[in-house]
C-alpha positions in Angstrom: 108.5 106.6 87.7 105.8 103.4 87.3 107.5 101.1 89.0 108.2 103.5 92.1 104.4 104.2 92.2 103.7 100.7 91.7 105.8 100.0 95.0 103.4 102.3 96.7 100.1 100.5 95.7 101.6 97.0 95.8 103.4 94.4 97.8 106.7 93.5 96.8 105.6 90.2 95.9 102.9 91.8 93.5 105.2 94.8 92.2 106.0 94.8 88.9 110.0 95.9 88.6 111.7 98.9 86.9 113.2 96.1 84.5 109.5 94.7 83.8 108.1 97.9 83.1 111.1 99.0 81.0 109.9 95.8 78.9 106.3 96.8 79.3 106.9 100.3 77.9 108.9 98.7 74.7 105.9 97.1 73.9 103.1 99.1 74.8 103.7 102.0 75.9 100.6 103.0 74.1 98.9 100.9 76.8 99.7 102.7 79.7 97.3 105.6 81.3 99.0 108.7 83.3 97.9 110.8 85.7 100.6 113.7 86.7 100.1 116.6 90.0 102.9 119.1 87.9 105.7 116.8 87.3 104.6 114.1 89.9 103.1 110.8 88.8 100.3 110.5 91.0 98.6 107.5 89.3 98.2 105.1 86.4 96.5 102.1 84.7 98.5 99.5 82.3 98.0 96.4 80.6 98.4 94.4 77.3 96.2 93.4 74.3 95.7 90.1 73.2 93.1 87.4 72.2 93.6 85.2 74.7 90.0 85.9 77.0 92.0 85.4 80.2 94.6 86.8 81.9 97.2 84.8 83.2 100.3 85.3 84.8 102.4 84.2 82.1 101.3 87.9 80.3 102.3 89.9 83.9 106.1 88.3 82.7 106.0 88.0 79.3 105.4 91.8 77.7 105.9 90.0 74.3 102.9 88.6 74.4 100.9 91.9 73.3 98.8 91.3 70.4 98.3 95.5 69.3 95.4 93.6 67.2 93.7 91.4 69.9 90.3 91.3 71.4 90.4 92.1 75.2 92.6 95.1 76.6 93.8 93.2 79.9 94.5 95.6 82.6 97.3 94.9 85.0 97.3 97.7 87.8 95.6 100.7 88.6 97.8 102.7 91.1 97.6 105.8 92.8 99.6 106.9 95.1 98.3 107.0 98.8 98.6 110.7 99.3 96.2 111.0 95.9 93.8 108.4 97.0 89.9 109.0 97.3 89.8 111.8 94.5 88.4 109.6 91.2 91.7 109.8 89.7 92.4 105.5 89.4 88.6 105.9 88.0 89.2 108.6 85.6 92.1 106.5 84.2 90.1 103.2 84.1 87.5 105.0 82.3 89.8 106.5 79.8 91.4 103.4 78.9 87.2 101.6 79.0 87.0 104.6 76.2 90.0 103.6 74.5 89.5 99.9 74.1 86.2 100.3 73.0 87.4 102.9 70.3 89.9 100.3 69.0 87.2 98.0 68.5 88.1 95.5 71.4 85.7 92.7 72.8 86.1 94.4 76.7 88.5 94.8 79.6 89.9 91.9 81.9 91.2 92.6 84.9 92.0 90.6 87.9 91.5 91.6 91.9 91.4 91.2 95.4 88.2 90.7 97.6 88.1 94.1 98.5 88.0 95.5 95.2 85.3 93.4 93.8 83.0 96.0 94.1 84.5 99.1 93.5 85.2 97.4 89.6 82.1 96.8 89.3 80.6 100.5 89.3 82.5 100.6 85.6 80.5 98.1 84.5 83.2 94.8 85.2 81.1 91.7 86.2 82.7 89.1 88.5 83.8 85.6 87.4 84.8 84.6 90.9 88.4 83.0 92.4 90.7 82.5 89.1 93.0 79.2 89.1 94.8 80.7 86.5 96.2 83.1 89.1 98.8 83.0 91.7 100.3 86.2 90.9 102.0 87.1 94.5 100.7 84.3 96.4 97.2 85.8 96.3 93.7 84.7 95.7 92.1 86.8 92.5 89.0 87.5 91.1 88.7 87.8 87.8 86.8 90.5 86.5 85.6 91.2 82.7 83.9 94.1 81.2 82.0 93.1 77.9 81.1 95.7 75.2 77.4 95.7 74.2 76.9 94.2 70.6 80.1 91.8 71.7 79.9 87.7 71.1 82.5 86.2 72.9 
């Protein structure tokens, strides 16, 4: 069901496959935010834990690399489908799993984005950090965005 809503919200080249997600869901299923219309999955958030303050592609491919104990909750995608689009629903997700991380004692939220989305992350609170090098996920220029919780040292 994720991966055919990723392929909805995402490019091919960006997708995450069935396969990846299988792996994703071994290790942290936990880690993954669901939004259902009845039986339809109309939209969700996912990502990994670690310490490591940046995200890099290496973690998109490697679902090993979860750390259920690290610092920063990196989010990977927030998808909803088109015909669900312009409701709240990606938001109500991202703030749910904002709520999470901060109730398992995490630093913040990482995320990386598109132009076009640099401001729409930042009404939860994520500031920019501009263009990352560390990212060529697709073939695309990202921006990489962290959240920081108050009373946080990085």
């Amino acid at each position: 069901m994720v991966a055919a809503v990723e392929a909805q919200c995402f490019p091919n080249a960006e997708a995450a496959t069935r396969e990846e997600f299988q792996d994703r869901i071994n290790h942290y299923g936990y880690h993954f935010w669901l939004m259902f219309d009845e039986d339809r999955l109309i939209a969700f958030v996912d990502g990994l834990v670690t310490d490591e303050p940046d995200l890099t592609d290496l973690m998109y491919e490697d679902a090993a690399m979860h750390n259920e104990n690290g610092a920063w909750q990196m989010i990977f995608g927030v998808n909803t489908i088109p015909d669900y689009r312009k409701h709240g629903y990606a938001g109500q997700l991202l703030n749910r799993a904002i709520e999470d991380a901060k109730r398992q004692g995490r630093k913040g939220l990482v995320l990386t984005c598109k132009d076009a989305l640099v401001h729409y992350y930042a009404k939860f609170g994520f500031k920019d950090e501009g263009i990352t090098s560390k990212s060529t996920h697709g073939n695309v220029q990202w921006h990489q965005m962290r959240l920081v919780f108050e009373n946080t040292i990085m």
